[in-house]
Chimera marker file (.cmm) of the C-alpha trace (Angstrom):
<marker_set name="trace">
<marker id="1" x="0.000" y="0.000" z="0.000" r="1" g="1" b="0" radius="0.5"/>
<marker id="2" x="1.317" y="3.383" z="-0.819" r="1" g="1" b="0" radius="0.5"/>
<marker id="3" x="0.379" y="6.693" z="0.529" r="1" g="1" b="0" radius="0.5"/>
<marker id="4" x="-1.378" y="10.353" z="-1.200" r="1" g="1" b="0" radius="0.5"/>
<marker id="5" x="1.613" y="11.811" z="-1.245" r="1" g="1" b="0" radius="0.5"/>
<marker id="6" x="3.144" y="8.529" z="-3.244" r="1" g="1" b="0" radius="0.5"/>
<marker id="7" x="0.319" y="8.271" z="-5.211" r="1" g="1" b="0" radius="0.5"/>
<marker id="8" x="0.647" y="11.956" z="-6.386" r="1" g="1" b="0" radius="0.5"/>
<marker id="9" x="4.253" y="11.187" z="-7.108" r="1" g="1" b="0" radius="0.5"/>
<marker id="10" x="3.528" y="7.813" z="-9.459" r="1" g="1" b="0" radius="0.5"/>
<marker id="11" x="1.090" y="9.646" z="-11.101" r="1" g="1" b="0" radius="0.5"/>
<marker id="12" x="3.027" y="12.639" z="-12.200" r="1" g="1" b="0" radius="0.5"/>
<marker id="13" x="6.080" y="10.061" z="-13.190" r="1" g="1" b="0" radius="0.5"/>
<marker id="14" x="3.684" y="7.913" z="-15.282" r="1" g="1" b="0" radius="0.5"/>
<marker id="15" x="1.995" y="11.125" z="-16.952" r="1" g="1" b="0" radius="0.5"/>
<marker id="16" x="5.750" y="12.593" z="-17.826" r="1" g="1" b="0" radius="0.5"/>
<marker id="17" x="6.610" y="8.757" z="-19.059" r="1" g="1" b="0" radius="0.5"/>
<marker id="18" x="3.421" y="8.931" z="-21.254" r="1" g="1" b="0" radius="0.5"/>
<marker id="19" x="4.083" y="11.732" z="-23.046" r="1" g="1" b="0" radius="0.5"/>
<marker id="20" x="4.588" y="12.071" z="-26.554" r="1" g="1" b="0" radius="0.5"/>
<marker id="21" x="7.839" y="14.210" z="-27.900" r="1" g="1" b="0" radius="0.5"/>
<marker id="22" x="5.239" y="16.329" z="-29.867" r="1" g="1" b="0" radius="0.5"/>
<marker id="23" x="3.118" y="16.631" z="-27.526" r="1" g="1" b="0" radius="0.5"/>
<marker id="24" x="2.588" y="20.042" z="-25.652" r="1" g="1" b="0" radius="0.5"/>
<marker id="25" x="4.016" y="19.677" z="-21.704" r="1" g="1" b="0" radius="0.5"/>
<marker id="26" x="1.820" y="18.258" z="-19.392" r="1" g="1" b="0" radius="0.5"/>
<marker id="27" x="0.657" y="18.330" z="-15.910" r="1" g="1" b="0" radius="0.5"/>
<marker id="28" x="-1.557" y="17.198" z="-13.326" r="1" g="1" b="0" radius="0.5"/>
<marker id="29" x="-4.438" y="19.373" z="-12.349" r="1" g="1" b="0" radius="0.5"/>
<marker id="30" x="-3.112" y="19.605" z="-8.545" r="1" g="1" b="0" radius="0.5"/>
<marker id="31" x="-6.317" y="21.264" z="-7.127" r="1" g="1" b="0" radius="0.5"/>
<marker id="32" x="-8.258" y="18.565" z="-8.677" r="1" g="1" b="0" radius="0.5"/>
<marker id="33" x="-6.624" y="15.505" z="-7.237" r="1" g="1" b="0" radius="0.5"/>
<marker id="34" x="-8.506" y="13.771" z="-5.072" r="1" g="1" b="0" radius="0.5"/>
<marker id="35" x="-8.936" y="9.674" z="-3.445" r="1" g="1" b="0" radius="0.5"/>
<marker id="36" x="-12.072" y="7.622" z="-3.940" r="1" g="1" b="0" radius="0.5"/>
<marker id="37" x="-12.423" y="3.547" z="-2.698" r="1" g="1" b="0" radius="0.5"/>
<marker id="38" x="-8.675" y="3.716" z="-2.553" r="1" g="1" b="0" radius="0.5"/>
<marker id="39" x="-7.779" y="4.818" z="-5.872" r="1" g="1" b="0" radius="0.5"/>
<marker id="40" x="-6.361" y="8.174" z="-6.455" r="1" g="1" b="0" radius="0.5"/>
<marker id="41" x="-7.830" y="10.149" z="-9.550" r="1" g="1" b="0" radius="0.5"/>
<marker id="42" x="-5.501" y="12.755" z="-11.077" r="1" g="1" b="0" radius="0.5"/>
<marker id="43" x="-6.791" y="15.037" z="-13.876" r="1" g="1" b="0" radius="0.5"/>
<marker id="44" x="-4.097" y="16.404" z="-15.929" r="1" g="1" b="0" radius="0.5"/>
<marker id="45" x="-4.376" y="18.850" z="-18.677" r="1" g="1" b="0" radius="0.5"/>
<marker id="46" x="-1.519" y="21.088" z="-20.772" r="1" g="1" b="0" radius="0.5"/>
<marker id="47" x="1.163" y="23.192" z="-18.610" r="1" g="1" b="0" radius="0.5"/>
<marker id="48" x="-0.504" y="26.264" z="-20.524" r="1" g="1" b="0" radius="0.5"/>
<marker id="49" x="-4.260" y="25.731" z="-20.323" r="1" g="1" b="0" radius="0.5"/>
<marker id="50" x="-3.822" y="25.474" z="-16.008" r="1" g="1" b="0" radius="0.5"/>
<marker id="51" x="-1.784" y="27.762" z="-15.685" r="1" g="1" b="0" radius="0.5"/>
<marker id="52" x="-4.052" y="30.422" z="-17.457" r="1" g="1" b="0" radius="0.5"/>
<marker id="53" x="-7.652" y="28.562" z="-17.619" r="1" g="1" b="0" radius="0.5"/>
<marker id="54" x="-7.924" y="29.649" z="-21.100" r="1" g="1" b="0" radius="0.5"/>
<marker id="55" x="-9.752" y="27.505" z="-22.851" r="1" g="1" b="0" radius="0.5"/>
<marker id="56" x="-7.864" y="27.817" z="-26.013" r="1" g="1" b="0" radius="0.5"/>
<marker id="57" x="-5.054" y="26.116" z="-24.472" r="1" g="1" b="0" radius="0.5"/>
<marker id="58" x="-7.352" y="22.759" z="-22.720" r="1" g="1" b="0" radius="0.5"/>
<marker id="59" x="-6.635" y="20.239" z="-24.418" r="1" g="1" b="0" radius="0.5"/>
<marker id="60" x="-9.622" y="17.364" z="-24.878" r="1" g="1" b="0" radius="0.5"/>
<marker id="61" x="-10.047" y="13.604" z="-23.986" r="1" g="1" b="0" radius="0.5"/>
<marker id="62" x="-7.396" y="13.467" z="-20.959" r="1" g="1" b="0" radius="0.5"/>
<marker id="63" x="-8.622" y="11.094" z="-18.715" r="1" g="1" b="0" radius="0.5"/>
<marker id="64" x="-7.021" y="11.327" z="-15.996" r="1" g="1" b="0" radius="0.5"/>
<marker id="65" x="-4.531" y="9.163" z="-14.515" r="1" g="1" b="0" radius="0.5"/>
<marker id="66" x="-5.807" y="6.507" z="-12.004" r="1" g="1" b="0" radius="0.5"/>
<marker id="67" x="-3.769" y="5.436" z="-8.867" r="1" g="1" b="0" radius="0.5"/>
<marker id="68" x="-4.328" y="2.216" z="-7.213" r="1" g="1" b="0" radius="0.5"/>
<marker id="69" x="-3.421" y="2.818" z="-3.545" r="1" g="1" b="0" radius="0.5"/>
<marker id="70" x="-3.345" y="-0.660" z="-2.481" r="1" g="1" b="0" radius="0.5"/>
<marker id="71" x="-0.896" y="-1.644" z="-5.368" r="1" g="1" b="0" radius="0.5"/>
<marker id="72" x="0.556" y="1.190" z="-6.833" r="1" g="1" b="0" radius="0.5"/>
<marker id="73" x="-0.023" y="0.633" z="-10.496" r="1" g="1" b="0" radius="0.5"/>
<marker id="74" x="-1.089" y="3.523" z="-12.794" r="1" g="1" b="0" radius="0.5"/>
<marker id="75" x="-2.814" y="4.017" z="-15.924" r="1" g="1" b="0" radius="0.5"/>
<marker id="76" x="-5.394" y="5.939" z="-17.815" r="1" g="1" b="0" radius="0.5"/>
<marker id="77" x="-8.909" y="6.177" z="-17.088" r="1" g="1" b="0" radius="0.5"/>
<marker id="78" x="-11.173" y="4.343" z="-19.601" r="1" g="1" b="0" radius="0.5"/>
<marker id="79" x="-14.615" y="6.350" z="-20.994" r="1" g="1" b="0" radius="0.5"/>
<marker id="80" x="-16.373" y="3.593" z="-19.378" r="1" g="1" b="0" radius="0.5"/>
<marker id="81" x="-15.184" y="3.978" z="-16.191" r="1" g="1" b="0" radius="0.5"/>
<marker id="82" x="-16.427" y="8.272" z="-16.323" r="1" g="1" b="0" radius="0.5"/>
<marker id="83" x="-19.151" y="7.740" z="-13.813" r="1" g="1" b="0" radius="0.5"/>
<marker id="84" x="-15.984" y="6.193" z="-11.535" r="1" g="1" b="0" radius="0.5"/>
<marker id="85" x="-14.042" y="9.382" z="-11.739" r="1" g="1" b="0" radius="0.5"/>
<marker id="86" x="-16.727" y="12.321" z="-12.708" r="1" g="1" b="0" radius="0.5"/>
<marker id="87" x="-16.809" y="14.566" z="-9.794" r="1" g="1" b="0" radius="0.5"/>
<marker id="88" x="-20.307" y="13.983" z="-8.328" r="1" g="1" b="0" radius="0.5"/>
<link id1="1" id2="2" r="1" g="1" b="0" radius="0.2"/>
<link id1="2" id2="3" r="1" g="1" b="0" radius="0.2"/>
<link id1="3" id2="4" r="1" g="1" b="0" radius="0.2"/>
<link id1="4" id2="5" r="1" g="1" b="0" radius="0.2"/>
<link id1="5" id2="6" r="1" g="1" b="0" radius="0.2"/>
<link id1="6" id2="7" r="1" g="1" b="0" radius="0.2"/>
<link id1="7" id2="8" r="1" g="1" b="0" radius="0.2"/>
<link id1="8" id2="9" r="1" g="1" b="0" radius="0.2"/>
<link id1="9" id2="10" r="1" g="1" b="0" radius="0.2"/>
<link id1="10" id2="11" r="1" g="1" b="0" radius="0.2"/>
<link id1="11" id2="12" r="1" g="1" b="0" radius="0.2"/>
<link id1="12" id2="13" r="1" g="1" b="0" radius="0.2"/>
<link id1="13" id2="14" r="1" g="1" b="0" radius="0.2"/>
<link id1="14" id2="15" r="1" g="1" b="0" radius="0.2"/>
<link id1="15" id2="16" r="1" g="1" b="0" radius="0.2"/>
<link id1="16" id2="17" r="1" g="1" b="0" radius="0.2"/>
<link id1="17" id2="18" r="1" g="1" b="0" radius="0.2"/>
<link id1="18" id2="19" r="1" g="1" b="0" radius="0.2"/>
<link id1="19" id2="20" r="1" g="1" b="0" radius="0.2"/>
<link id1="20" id2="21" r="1" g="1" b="0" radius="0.2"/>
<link id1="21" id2="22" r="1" g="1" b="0" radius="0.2"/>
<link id1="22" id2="23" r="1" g="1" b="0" radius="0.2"/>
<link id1="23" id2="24" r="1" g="1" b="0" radius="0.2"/>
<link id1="24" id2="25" r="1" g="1" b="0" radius="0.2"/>
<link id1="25" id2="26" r="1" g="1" b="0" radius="0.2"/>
<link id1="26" id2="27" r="1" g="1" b="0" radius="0.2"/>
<link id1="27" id2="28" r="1" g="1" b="0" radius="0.2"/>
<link id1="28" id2="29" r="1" g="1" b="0" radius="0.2"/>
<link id1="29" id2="30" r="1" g="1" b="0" radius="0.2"/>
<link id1="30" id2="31" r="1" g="1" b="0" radius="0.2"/>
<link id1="31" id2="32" r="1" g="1" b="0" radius="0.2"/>
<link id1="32" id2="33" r="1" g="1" b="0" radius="0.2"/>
<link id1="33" id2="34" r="1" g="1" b="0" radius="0.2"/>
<link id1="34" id2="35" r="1" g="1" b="0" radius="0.2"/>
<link id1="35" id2="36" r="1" g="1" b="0" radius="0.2"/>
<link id1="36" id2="37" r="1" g="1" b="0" radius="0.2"/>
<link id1="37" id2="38" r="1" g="1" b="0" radius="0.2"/>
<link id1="38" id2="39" r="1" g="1" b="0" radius="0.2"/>
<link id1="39" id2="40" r="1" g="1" b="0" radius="0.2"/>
<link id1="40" id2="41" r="1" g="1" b="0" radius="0.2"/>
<link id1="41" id2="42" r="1" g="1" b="0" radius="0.2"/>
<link id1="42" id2="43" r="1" g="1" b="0" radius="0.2"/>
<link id1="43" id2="44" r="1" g="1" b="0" radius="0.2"/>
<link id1="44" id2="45" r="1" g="1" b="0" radius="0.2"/>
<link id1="45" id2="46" r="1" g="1" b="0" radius="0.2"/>
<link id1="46" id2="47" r="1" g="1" b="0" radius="0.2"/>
<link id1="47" id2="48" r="1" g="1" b="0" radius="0.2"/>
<link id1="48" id2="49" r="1" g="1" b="0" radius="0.2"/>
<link id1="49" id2="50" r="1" g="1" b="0" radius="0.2"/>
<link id1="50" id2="51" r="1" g="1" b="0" radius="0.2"/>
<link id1="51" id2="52" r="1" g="1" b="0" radius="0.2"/>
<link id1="52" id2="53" r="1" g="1" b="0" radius="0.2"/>
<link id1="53" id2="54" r="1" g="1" b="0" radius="0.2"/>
<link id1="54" id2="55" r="1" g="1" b="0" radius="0.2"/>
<link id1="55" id2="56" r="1" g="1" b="0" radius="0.2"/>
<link id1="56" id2="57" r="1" g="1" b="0" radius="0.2"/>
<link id1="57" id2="58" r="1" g="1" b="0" radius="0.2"/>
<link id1="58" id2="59" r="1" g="1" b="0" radius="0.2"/>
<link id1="59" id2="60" r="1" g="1" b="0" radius="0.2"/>
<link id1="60" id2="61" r="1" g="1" b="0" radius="0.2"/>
<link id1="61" id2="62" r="1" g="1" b="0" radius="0.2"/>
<link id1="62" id2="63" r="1" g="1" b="0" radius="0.2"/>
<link id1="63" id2="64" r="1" g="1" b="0" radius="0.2"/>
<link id1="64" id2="65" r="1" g="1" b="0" radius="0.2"/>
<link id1="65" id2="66" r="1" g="1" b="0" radius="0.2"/>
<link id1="66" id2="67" r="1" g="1" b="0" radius="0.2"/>
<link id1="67" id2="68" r="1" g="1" b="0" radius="0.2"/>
<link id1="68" id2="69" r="1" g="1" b="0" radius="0.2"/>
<link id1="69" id2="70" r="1" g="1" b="0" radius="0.2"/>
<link id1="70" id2="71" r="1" g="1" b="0" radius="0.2"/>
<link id1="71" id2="72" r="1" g="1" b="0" radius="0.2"/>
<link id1="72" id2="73" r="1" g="1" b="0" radius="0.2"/>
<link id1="73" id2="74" r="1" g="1" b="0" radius="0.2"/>
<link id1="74" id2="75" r="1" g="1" b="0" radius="0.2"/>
<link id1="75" id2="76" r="1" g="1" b="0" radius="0.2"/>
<link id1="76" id2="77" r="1" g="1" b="0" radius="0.2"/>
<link id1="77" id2="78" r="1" g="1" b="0" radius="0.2"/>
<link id1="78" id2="79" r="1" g="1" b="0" radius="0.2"/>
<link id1="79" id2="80" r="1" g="1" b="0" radius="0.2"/>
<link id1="80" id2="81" r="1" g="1" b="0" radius="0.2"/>
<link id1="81" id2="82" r="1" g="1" b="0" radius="0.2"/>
<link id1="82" id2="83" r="1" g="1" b="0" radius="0.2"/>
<link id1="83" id2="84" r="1" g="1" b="0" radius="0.2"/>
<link id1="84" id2="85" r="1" g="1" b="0" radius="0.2"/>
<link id1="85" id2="86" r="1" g="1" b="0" radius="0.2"/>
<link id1="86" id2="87" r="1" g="1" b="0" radius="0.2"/>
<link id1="87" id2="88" r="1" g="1" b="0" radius="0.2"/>
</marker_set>
């Protein structure tokens, strides 16, 4: 079992790891992150579009990163799974 603050850490390393060379930078949506039945949901967005909110800059379909608390594995969120991670 890992910890929030590992969790946070996994996530960022497996969103960097992900990332295309021509893609735009990424990052996580820090204010967003949040822990739900043990898995930690990280939305993530482009370095430019959270750091001004302009929509011009969001970029579309990021799921974000799901972290498995228990087991510390990573990985995308599916569409299926939106109702997991929609903020309700």
């Amino acid at each position: 079992m890992i910890s929030e603050a590992e969790g946070r850490l996994v996530a960022d390393a497996f969103l960097q790891a992900s990332r295309q060379s021509n893609e735009p930078e990424l990052e996580i949506d820090w204010d967003k992150v949040r822990v739900k039945e043990g898995i930690l949901i990280a939305p993530y967005n482009s370095a430019q579009f959270l750091a001004s909110r302009n929509y011009e800059y969001q970029l579309l379909d990021c799921w974000p990163i799901l972290v498995d608390l228990v087991t510390g594995k990573a990985r995308f969120g599916e569409l299926e799974e939106r109702s997991f991670w929609k903020k309700s």
